[in-house]
PDB file of the backbone (N, CA, C, O) and the ligand in Angstrom, with CONECT records:
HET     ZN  A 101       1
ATOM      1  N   UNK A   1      79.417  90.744 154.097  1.00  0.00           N
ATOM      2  CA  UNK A   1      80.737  91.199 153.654  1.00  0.00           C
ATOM      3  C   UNK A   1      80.934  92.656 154.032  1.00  0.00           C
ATOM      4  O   UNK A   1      79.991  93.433 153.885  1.00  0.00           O
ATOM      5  N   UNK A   2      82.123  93.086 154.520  1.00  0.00           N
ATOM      6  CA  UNK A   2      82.217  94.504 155.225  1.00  0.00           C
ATOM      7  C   UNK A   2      82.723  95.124 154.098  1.00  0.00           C
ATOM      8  O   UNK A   2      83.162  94.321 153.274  1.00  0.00           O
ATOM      9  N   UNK A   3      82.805  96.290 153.792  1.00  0.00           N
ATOM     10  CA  UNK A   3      83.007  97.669 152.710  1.00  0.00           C
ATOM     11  C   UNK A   3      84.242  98.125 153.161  1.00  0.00           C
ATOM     12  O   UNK A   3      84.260  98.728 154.234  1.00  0.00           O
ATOM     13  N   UNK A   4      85.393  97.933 152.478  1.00  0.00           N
ATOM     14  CA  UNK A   4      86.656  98.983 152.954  1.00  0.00           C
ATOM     15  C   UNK A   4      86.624 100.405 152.284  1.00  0.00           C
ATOM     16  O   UNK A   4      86.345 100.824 151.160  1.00  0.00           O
ATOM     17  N   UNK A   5      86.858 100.724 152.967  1.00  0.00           N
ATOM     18  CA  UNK A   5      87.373 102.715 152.601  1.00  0.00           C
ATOM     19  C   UNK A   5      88.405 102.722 152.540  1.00  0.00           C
ATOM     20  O   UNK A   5      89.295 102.344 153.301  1.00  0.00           O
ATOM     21  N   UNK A   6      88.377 103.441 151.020  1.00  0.00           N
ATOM     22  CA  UNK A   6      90.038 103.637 150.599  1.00  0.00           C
ATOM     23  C   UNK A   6      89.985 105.300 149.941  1.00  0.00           C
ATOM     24  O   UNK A   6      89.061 106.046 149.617  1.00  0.00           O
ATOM     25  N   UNK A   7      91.175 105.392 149.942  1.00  0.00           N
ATOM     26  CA  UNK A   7      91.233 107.351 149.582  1.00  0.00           C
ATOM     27  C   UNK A   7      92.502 107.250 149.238  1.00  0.00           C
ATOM     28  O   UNK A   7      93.367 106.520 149.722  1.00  0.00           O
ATOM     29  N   UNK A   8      92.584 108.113 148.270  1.00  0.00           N
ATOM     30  CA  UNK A   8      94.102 108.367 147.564  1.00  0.00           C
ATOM     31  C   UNK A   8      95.273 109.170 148.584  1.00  0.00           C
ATOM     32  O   UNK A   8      95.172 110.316 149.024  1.00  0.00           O
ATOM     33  N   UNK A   9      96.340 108.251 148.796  1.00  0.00           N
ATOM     34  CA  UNK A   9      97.490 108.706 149.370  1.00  0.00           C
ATOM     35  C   UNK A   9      97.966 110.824 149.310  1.00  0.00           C
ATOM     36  O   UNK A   9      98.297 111.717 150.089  1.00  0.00           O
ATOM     37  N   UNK A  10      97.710 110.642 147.983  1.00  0.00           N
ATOM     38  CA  UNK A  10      97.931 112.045 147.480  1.00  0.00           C
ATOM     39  C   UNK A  10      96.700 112.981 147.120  1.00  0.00           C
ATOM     40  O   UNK A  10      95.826 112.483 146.408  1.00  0.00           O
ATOM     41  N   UNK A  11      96.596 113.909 147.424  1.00  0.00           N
ATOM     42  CA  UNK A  11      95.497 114.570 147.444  1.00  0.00           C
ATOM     43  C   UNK A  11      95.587 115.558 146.008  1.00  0.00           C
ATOM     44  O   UNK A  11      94.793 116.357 145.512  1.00  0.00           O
ATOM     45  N   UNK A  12      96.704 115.171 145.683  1.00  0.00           N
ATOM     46  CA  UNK A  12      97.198 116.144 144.237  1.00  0.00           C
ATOM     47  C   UNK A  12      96.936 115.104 143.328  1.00  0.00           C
ATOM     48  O   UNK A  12      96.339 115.380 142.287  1.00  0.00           O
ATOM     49  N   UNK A  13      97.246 114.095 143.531  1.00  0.00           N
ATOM     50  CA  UNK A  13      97.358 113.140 142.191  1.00  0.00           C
ATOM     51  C   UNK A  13      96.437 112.045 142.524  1.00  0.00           C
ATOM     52  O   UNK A  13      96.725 111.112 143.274  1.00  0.00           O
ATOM     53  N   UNK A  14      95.396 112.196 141.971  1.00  0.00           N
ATOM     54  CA  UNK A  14      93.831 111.470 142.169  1.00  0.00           C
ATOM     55  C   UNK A  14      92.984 111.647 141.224  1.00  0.00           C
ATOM     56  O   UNK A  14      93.060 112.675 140.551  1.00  0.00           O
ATOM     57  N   UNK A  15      91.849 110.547 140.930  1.00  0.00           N
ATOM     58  CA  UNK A  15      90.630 111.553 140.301  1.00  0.00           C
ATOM     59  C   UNK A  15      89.584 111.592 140.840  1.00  0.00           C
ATOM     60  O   UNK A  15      89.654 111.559 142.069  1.00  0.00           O
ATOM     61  N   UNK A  16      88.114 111.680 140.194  1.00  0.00           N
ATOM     62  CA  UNK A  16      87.372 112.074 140.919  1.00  0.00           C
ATOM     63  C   UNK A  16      86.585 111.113 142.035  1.00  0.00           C
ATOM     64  O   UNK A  16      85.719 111.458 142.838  1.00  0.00           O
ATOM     65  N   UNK A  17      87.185 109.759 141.815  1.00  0.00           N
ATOM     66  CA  UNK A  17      86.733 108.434 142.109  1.00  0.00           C
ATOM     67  C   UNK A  17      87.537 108.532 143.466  1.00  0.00           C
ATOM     68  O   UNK A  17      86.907 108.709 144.508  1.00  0.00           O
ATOM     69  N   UNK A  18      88.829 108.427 143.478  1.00  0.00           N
ATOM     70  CA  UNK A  18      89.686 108.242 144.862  1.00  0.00           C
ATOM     71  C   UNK A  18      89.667 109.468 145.780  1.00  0.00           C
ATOM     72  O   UNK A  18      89.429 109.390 146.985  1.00  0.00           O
ATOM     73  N   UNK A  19      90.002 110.899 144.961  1.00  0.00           N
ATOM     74  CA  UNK A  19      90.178 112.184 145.805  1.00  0.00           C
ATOM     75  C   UNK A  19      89.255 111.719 146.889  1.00  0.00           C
ATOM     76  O   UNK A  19      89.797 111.565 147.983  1.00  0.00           O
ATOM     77  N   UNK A  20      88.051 111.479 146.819  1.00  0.00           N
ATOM     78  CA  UNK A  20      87.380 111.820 148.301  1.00  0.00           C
ATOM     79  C   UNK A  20      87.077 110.661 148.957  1.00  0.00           C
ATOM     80  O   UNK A  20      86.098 110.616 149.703  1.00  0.00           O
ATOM     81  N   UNK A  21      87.905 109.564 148.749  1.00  0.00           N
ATOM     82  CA  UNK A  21      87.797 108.424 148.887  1.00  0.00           C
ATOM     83  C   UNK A  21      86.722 107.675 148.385  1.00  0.00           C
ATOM     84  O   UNK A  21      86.115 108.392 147.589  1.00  0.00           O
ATOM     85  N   UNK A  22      86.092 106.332 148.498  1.00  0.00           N
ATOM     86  CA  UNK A  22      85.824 104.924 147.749  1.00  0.00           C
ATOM     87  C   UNK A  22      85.618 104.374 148.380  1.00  0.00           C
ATOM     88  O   UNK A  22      86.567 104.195 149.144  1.00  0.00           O
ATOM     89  N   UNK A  23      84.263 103.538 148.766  1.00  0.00           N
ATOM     90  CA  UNK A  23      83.958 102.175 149.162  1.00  0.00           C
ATOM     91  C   UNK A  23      83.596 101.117 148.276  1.00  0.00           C
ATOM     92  O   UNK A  23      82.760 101.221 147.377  1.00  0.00           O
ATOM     93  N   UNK A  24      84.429  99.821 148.635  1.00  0.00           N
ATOM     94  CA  UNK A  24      84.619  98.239 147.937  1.00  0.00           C
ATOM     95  C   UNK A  24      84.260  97.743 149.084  1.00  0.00           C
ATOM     96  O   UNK A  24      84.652  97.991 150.224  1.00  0.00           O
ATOM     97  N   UNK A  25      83.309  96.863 148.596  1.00  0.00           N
ATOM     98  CA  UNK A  25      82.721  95.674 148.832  1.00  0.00           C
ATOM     99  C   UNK A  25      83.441  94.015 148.537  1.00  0.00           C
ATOM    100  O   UNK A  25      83.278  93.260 147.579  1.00  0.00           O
ATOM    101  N   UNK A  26      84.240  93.859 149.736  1.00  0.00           N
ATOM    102  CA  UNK A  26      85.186  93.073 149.845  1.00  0.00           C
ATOM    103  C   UNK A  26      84.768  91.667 150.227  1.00  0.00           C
ATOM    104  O   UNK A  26      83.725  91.369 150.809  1.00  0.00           O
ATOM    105  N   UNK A  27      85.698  90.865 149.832  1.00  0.00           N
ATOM    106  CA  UNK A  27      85.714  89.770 151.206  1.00  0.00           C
ATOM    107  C   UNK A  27      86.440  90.103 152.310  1.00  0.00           C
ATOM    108  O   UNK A  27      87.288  90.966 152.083  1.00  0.00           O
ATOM    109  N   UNK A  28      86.374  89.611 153.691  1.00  0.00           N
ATOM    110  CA  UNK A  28      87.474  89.572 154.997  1.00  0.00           C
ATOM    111  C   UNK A  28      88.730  89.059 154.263  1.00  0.00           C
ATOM    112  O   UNK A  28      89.759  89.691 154.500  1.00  0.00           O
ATOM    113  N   UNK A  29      88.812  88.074 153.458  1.00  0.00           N
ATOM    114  CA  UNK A  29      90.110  87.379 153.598  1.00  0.00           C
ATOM    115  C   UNK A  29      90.815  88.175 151.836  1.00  0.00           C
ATOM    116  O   UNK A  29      91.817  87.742 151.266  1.00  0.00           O
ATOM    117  N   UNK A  30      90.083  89.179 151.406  1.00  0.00           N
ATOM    118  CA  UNK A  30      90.829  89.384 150.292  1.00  0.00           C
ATOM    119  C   UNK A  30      91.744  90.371 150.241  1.00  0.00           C
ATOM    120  O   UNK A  30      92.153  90.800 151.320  1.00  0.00           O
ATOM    121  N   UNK A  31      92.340  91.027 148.818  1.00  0.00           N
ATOM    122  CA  UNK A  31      94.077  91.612 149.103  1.00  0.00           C
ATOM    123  C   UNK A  31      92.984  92.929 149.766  1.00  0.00           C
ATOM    124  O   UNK A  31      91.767  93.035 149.920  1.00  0.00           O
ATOM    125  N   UNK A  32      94.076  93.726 150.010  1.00  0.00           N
ATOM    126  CA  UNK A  32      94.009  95.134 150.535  1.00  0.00           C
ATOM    127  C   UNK A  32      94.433  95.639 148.847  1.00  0.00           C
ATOM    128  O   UNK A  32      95.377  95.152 148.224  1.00  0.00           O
ATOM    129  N   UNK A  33      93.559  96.642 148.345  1.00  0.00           N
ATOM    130  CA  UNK A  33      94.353  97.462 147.188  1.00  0.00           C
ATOM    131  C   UNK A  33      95.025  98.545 147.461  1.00  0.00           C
ATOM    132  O   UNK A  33      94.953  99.318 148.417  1.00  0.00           O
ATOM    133  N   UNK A  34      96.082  98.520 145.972  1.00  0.00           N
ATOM    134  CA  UNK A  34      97.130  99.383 146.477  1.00  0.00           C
ATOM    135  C   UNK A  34      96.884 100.925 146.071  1.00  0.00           C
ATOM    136  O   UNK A  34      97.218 101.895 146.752  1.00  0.00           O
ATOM    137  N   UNK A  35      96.227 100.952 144.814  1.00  0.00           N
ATOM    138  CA  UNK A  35      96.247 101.401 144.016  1.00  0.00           C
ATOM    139  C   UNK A  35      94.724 101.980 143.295  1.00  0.00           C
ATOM    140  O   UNK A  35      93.907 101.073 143.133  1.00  0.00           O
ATOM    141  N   UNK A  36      94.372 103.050 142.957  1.00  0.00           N
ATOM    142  CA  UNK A  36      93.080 103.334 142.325  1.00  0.00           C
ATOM    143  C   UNK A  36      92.980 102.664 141.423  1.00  0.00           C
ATOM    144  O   UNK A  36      93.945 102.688 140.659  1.00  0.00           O
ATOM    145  N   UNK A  37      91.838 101.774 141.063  1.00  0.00           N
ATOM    146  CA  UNK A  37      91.261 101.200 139.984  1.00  0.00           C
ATOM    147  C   UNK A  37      90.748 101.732 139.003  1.00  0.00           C
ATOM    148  O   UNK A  37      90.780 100.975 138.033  1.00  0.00           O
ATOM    149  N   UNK A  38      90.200 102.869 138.766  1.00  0.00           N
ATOM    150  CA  UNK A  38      90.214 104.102 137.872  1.00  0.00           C
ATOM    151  C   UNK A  38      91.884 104.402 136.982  1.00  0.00           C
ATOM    152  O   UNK A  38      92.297 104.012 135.891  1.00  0.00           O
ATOM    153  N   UNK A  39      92.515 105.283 138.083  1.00  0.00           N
ATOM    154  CA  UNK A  39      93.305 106.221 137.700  1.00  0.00           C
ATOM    155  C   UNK A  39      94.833 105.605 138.129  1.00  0.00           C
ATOM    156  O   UNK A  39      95.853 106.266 137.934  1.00  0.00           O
ATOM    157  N   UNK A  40      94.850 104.394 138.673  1.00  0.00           N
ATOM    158  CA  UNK A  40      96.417 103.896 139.514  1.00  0.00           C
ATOM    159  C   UNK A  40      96.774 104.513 140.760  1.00  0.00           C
ATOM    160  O   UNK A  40      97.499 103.995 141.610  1.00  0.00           O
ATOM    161  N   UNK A  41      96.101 105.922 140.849  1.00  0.00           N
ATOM    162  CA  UNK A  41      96.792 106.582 142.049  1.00  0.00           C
ATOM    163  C   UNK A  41      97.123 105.714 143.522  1.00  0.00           C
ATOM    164  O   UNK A  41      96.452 104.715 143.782  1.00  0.00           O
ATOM    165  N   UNK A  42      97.842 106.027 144.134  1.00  0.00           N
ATOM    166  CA  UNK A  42      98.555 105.197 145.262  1.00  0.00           C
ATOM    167  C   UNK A  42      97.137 105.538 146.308  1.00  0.00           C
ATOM    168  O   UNK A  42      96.731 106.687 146.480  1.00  0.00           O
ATOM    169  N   UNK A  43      96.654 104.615 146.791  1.00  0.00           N
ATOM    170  CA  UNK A  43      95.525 104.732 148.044  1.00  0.00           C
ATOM    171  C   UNK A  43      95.569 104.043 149.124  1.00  0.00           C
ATOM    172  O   UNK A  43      96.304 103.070 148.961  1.00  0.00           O
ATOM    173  N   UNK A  44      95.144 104.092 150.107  1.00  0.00           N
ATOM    174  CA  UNK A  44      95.376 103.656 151.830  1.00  0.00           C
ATOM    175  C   UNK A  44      94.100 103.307 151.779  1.00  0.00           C
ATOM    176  O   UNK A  44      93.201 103.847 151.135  1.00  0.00           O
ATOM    177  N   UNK A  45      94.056 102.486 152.403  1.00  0.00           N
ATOM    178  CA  UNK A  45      92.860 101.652 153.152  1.00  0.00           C
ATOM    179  C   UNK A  45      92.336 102.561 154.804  1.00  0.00           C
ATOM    180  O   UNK A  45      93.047 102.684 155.801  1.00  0.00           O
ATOM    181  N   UNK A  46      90.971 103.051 154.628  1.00  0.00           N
ATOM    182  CA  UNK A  46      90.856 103.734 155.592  1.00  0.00           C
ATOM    183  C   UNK A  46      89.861 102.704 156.813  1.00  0.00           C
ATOM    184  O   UNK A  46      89.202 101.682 156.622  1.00  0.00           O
ATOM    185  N   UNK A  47      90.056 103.318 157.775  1.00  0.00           N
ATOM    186  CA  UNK A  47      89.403 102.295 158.990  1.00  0.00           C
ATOM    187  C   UNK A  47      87.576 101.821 157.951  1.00  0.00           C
ATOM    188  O   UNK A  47      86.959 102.393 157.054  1.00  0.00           O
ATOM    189  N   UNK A  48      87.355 100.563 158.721  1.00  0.00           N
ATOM    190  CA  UNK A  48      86.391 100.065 157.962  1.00  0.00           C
ATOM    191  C   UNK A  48      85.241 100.339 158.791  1.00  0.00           C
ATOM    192  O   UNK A  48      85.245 100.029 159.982  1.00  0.00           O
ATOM    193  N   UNK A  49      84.248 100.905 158.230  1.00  0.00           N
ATOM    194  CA  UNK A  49      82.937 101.134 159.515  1.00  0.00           C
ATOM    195  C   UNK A  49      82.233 100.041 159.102  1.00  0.00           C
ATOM    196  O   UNK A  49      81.876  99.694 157.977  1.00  0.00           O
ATOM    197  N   UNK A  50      82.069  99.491 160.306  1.00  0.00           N
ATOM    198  CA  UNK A  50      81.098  98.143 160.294  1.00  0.00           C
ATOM    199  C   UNK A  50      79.329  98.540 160.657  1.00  0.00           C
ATOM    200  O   UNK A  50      78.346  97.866 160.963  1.00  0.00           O
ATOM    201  N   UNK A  51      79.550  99.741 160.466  1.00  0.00           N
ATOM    202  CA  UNK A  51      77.682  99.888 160.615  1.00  0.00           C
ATOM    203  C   UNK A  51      76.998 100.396 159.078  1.00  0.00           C
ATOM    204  O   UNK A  51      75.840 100.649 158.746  1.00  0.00           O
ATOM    205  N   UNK A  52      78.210 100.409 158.388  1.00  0.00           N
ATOM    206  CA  UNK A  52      77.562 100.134 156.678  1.00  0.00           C
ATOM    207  C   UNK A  52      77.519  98.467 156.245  1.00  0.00           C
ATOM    208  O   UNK A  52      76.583  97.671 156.186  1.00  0.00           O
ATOM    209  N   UNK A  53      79.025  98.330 155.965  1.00  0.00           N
ATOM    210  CA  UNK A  53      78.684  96.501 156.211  1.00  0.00           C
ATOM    211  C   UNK A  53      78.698  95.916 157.188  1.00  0.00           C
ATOM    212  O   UNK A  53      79.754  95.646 157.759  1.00  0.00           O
ATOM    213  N   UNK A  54      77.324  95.508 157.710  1.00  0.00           N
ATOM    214  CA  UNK A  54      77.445  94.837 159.139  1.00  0.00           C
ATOM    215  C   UNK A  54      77.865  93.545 158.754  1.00  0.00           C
ATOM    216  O   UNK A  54      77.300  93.207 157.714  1.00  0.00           O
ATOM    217  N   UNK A  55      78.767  92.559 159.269  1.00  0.00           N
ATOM    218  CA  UNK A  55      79.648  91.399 158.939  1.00  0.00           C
ATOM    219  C   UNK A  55      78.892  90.873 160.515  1.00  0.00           C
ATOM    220  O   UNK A  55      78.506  91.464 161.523  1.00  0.00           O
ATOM    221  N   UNK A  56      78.945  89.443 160.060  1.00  0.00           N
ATOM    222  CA  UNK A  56      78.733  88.788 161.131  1.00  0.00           C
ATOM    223  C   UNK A  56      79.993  89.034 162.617  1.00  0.00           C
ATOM    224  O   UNK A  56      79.579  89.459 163.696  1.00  0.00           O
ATOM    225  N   UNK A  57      80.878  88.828 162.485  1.00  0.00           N
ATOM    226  CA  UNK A  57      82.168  89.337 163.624  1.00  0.00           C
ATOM    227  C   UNK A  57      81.872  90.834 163.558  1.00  0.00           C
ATOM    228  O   UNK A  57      82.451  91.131 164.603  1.00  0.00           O
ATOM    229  N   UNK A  58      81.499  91.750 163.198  1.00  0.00           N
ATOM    230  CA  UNK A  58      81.248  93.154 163.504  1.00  0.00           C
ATOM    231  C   UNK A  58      80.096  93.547 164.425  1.00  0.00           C
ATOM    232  O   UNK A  58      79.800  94.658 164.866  1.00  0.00           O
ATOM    233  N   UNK A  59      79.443  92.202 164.630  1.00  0.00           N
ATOM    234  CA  UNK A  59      77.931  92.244 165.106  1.00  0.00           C
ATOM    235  C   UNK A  59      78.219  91.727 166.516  1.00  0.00           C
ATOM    236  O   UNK A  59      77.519  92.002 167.490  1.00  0.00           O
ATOM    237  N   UNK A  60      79.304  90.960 166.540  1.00  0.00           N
ATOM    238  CA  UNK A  60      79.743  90.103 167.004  1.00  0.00           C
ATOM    239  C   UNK A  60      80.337  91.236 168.459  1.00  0.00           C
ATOM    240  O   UNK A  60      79.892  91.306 169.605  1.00  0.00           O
ATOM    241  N   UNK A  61      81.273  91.858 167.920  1.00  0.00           N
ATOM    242  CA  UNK A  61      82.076  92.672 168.151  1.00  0.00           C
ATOM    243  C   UNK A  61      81.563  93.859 168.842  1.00  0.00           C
ATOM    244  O   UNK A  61      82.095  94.228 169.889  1.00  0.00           O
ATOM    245  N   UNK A  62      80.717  94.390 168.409  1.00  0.00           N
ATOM    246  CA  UNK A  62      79.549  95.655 169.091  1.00  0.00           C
ATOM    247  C   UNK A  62      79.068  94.912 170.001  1.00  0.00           C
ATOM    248  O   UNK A  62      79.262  95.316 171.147  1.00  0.00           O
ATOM    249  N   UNK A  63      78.120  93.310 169.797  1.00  0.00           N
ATOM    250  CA  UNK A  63      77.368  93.279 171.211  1.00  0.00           C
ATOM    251  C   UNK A  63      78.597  93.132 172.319  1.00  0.00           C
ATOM    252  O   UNK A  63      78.386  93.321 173.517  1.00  0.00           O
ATOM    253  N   UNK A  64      79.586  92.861 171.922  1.00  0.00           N
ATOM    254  CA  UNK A  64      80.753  92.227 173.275  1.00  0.00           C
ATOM    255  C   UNK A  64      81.029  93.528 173.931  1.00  0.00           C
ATOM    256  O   UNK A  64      81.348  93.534 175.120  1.00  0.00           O
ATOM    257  N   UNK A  65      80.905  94.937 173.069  1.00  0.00           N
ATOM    258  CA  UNK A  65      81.424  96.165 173.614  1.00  0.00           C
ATOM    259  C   UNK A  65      80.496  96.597 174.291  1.00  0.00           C
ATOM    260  O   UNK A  65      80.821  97.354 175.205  1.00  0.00           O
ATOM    261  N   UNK A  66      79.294  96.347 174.141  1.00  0.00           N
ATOM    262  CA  UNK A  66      77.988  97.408 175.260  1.00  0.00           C
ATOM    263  C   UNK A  66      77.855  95.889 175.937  1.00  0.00           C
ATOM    264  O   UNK A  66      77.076  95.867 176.890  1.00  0.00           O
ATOM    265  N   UNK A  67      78.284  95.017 175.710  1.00  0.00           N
ATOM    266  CA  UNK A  67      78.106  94.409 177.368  1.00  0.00           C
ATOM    267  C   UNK A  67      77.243  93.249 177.307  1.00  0.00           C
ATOM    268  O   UNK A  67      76.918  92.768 178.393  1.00  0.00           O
ATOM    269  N   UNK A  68      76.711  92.585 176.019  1.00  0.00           N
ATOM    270  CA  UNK A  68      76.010  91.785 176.045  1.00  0.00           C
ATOM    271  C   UNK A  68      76.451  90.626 175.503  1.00  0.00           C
ATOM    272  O   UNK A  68      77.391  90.436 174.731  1.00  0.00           O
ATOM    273  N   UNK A  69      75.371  89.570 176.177  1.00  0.00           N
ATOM    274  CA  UNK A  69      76.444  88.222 175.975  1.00  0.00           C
ATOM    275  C   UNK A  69      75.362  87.747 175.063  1.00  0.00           C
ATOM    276  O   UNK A  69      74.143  87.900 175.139  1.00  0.00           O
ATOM    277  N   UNK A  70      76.147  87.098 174.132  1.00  0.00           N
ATOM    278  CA  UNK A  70      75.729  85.820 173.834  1.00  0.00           C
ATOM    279  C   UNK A  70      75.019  84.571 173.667  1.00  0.00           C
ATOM    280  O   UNK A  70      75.808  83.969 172.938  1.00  0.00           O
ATOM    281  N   UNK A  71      74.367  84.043 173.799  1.00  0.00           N
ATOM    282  CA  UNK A  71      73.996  82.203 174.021  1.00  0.00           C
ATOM    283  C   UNK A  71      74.008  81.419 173.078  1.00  0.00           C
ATOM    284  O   UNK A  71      73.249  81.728 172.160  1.00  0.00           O
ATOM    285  N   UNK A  72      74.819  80.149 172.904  1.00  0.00           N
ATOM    286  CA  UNK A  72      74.496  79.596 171.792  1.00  0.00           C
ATOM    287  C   UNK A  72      73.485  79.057 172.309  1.00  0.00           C
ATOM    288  O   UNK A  72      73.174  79.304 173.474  1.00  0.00           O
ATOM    289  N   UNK A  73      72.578  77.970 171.303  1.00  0.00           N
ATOM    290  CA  UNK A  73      71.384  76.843 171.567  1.00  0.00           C
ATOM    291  C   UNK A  73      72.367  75.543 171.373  1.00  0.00           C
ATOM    292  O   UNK A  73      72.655  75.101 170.261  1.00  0.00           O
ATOM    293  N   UNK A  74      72.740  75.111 172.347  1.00  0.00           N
ATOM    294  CA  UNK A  74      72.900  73.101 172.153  1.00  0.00           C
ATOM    295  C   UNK A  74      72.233  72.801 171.861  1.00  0.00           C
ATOM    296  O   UNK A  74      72.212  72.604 170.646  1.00  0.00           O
ATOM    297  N   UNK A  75      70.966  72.449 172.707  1.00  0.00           N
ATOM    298  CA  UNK A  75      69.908  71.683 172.510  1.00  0.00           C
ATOM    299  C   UNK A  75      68.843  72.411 173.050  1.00  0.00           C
ATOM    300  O   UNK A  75      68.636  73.589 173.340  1.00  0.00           O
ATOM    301  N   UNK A  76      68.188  71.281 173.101  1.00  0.00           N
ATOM    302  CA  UNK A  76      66.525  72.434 173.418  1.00  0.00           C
ATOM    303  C   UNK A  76      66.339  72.331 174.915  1.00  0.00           C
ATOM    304  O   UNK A  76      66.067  71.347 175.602  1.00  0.00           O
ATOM    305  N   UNK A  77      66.526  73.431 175.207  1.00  0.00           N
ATOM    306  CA  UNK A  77      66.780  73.916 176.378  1.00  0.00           C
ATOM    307  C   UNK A  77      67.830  74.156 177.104  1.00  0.00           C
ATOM    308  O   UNK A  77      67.659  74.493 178.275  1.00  0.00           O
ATOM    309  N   UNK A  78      68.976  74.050 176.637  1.00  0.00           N
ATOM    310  CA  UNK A  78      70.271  73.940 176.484  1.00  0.00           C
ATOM    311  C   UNK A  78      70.664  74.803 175.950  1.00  0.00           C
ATOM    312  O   UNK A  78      70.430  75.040 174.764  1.00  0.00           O
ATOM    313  N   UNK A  79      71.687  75.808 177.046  1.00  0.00           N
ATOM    314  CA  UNK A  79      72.295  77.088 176.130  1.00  0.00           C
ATOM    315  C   UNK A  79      73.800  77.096 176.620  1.00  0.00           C
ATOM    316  O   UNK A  79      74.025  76.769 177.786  1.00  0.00           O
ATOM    317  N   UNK A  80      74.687  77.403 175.902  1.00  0.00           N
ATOM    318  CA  UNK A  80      76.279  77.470 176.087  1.00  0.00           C
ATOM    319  C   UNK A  80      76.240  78.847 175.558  1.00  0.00           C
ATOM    320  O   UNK A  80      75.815  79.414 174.552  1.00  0.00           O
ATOM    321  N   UNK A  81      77.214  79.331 177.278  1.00  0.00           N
ATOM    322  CA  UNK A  81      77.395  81.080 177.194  1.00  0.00           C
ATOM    323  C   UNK A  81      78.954  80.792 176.184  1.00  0.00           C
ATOM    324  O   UNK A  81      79.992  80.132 176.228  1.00  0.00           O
ATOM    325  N   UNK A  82      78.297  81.719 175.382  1.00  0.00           N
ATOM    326  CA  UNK A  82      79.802  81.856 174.563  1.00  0.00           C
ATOM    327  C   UNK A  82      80.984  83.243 174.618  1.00  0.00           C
ATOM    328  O   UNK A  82      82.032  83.216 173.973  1.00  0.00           O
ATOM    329  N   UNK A  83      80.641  84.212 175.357  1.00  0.00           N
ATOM    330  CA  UNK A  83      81.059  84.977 175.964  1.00  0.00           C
ATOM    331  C   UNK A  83      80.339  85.793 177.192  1.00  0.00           C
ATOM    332  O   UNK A  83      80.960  86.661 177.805  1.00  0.00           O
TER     333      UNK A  83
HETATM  334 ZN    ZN A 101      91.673 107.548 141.178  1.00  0.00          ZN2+
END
């Protein structure tokens, strides 16, 4: 499960939880919050670094960028390039 970073919209109206932003331990498919869970303050979802929660598609995602492929196993001896 990947970790979103979130930080309070307002840098005036926060507490000590959001001001410097917050990592949650999410699902992929769950809401985005709007709001500090502490204090209500209004917060943004900041880019998610996938080298704290490495997620399977984040792993996925890095080997495709330096260039490496893939193999699934069909069978034994049997490999399907999957990218
Ligand atoms: Zn807060």
């Amino acid at each position: 499960m990947p970790f979103y970073q979130y930080k309070a919209k307002d840098s005036s109206k926060c507490c000590d939880y959001c001001c410097n932003g917050f990592e949650l331990l999410q699902k992929p498919d769950s809401e985005v919050i709007k709001n500090c869970p502490r204090c209500g303050a209004p917060v943004k979802k900041l880019i998610t670094d996938f080298s704290i929660g490495l997620s399977k598609s984040g792993l996925d995602r890095k080997a495709k960028e330096k260039g490496f492929h893939k193999l699934k196993k069909l069978n034994k001896g049997e490999y399907e390039k999957e990218y």
